[in-house]
N, C-alpha and C positions, 0 to 999 in steps of 0.2 A: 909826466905831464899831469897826471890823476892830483896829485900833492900841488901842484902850483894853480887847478881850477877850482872853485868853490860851487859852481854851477852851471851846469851847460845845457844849454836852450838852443831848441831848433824853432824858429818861427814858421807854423803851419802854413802862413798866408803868403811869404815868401822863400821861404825851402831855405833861406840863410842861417847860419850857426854861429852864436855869441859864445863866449864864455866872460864869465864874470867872477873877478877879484874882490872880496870884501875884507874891510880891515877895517879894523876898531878905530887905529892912530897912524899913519903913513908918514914917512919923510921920501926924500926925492930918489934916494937910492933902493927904495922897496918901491916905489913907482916902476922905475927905470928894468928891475928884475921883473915885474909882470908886464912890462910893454915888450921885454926883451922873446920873453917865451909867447907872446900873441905874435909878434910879427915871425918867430921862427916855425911857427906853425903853419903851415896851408889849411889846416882843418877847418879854423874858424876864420867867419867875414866877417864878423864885429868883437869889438872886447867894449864892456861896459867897468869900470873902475870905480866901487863904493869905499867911501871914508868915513868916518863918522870925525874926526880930527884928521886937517891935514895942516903938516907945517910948512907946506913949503910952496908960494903961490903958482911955482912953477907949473905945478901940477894943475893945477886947474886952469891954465894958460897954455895946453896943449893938444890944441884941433887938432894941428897938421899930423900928430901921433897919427888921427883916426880913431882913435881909442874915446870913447862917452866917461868922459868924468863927473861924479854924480856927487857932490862935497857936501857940507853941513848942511848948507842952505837948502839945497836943491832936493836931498835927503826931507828936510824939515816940510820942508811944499809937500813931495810927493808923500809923505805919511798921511798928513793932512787929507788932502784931496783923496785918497785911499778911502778916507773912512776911519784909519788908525789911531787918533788922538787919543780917543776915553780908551782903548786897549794897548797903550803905549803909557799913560798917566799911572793905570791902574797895575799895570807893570813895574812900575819904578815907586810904588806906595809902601 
């Protein structure tokens, strides 16, 4: 399980346990392999899913998973609103 989590978060304020998948570039069959090990696990009550590139819209069109998919876009806001821009810019200089 250790090899298939990238991050695993307990949320202090409701005792619940994420883990989170990040990937550079996804297609719908490395989706389908990290939905597969959140839901065979009891461990965790949420799985949060980051892409930087996704191809396949499927992914991003799947609440009923349960699973928080977090795509270009939504990535691109939440750096923003972070604070990340001028340390994301100056990363890529």
């Amino acid at each position: 399980l250790e090899k298939d989590v990238d991050i695993d978060m307990l949320s202090p304020v409701t005792n619940k346990r994420a883990f989170v998948q990040i990937k550079s570039s996804c297609d719908y069959d490395v989706f389908l392999e990290s939905l597969a090990v959140f839901q065979s696990n009891s461990v965790y009550d949420d799985m949060y899913f980051v892409a930087h590139t996704i191809s396949d819209q499927r992914i991003l069109d799947c609440s009923e998973t349960g699973v928080s998919v977090i795509g270009p876009e939504k990535l691109a806001a939440l750096t923003i609103n972070a604070g990340l821009l001028d340390w994301l810019i100056k990363k890529h200089e």
